[in-house]
C-alpha positions in Angstrom: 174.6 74.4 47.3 175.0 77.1 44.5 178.0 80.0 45.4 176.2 83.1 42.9 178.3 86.3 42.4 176.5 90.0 41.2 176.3 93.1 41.1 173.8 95.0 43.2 172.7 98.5 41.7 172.5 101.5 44.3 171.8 104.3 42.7 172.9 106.3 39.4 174.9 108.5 42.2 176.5 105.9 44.3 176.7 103.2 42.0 177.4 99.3 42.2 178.7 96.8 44.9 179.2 93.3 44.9 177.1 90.9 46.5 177.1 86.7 46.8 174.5 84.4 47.3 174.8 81.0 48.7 171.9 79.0 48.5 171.4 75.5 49.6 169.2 73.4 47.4 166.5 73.9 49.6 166.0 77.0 51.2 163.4 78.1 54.0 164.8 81.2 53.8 166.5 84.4 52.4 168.7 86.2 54.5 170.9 90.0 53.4 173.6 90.0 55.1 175.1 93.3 55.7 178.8 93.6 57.4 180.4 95.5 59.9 182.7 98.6 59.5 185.7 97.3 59.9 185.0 94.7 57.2 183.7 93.8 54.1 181.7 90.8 53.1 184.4 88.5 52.0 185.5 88.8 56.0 186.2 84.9 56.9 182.9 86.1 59.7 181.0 86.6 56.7 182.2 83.7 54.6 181.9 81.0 57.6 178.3 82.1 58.5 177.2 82.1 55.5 178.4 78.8 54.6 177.4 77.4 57.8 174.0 79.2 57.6 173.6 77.3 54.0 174.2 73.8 55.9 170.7 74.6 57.7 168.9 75.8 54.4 168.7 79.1 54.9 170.3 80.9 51.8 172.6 84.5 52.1 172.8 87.5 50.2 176.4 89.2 51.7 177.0 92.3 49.9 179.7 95.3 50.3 178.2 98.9 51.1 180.4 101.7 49.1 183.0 102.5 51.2 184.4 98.8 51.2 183.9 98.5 47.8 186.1 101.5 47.0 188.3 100.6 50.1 187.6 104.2 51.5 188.6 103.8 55.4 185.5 105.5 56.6 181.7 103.8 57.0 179.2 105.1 54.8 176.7 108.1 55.9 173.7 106.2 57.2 171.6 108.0 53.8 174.2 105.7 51.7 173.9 102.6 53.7 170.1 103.0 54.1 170.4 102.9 50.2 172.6 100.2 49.8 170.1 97.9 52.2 167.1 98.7 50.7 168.9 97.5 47.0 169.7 94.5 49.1 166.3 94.1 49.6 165.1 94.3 46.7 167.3 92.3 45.1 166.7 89.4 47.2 162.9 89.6 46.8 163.8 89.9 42.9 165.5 86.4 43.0 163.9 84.5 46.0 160.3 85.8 45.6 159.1 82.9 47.0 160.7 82.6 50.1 160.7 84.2 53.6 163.0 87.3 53.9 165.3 88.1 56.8 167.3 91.2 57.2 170.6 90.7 59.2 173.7 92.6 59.8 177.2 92.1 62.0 177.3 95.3 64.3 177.3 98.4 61.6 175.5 96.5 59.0 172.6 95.0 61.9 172.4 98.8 63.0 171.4 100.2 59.4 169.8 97.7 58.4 167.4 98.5 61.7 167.5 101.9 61.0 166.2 101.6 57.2 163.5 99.3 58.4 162.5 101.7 61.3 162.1 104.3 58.7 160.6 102.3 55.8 158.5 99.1 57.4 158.5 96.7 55.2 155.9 93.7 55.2 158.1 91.1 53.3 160.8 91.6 55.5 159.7 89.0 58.2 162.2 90.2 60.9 165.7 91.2 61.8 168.9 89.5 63.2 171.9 91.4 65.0 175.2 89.7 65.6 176.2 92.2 68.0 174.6 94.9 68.0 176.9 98.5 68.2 174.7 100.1 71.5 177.3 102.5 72.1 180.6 104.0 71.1 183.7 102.0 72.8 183.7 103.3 76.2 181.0 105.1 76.4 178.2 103.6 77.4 174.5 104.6 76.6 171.6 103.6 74.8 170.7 106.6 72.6 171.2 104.2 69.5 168.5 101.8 70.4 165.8 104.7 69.8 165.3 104.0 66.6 164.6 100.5 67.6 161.0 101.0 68.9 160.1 101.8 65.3 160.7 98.4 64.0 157.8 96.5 63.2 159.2 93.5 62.5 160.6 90.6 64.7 164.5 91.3 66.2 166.9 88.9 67.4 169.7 89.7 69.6 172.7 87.6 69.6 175.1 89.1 72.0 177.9 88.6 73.5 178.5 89.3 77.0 181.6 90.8 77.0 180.8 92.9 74.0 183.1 95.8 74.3 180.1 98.0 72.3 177.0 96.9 74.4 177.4 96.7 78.0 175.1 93.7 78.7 172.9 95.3 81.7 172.4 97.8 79.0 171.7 95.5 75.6 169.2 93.3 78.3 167.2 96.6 79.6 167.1 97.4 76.0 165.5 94.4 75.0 163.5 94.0 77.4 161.7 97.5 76.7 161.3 96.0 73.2 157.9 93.5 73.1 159.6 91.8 69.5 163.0 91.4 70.9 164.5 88.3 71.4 167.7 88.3 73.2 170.3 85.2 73.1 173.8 85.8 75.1 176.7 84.5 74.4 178.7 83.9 77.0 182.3 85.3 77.5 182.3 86.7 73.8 183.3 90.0 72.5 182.2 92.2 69.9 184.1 90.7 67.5 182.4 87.0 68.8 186.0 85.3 70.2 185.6 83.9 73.8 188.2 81.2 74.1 188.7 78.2 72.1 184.6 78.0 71.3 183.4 77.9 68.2 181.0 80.8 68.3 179.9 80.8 64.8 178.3 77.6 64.9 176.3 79.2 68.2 175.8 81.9 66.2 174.1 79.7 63.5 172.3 77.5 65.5 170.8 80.1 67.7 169.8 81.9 64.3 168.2 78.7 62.2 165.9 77.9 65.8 164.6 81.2 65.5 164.0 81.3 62.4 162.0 77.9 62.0 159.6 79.7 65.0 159.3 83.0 62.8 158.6 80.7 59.5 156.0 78.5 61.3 154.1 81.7 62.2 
């Protein structure tokens, strides 16, 4: 396993952020990682999945968007973060060009990372993985941030948890459900923030994300 540190070039405007691969010695896979808002990509989440992803040879690419790398408080305006995941992008496909690609994203990250893709389908990007997906506002449940969702041409995977304080699970399931490339994988008794008990949820997490991948690789 390699640990690779770089810079990932935005834009003249908005600049650089950091970024880390970790990639087994063999890989079946790339996979960006994009992180949440309340977090950058050095969050011990990030860092554990990653690793753990690497243990079932599927490389990372975690990477900040702007506002954590210049520790501004506030998430990026979707415009900047679309940015920032399209560089992400790029740059994996720039380093790994012969392996499968895989967007992901925890919460924030997942949701612009769906909402570039809806906007800008992208053939090489062989489908999408959400650990925990933000459906609505705390307390306020709806489902006018899936819209965008029925754009995506690429396979998603839902890993949700069913106490999820942003995705009240009758609503995340009927969501799904409407979506024909959606698969949908709960996680019983865990949060947004994936804590239910004493369970280690990011091995789940990282076992329910290498099967799905081997299916979407054999295809």
């Amino acid at each position: 396993m390699k640990t690779r540190s770089l810079s990932l070039k935005i834009s003249p405007s908005i600049g650089t952020v950091s970024a880390e691969c970790i990639v087994p010695e063999k890989s079946k896979c790339i996979i960006t990682l994009a992180h949440g808002a309340g977090a950058g990509m050095n969050h011990s989440f990030m860092v554990t999945l990653a690793q753990l992803l690497s243990e079932q040879s599927i490389a990372t690419m975690r990477f900040n968007f702007p506002f954590t790398e210049n520790k501004k408080g506030r998430p990026d305006l979707p415009a900047v973060a679309h940015k920032t995941i399209e560089a992400a992008i790029a740059k994996a496909m720039e380093l790994f060009p012969d392996l499968p690609l895989f967007a992901a994203g925890k919460s924030f990250g997942g949701r612009m990372s769906s909402q570039y893709l809806s906007a800008h389908p992208d053939a090489s990007v062989k489908g999408i993985i959400f650990y925990g997906f933000p459906l609505h506002p705390l307390g306020k449940p709806s489902t006018e941030r899936a819209e965008h969702l029925k754009d995506v041409k690429t396979p998603m995977l839902f890993l949700q948890g069913t106490k999820d304080e942003l995705a009240t699970w009758d609503l995340i399931e009927s969501v799904c459900a409407s979506l024909p490339l959606a698969t949908l994988v709960k996680i019983e008794g865990a949060n947004h923030a994936f804590k239910a008990g004493k369970q280690n949820i990011i091995q789940l997490l990282t076992d329910e994300t290498k099967n799905w991948i081997d299916k979407m690789v054999k295809k």
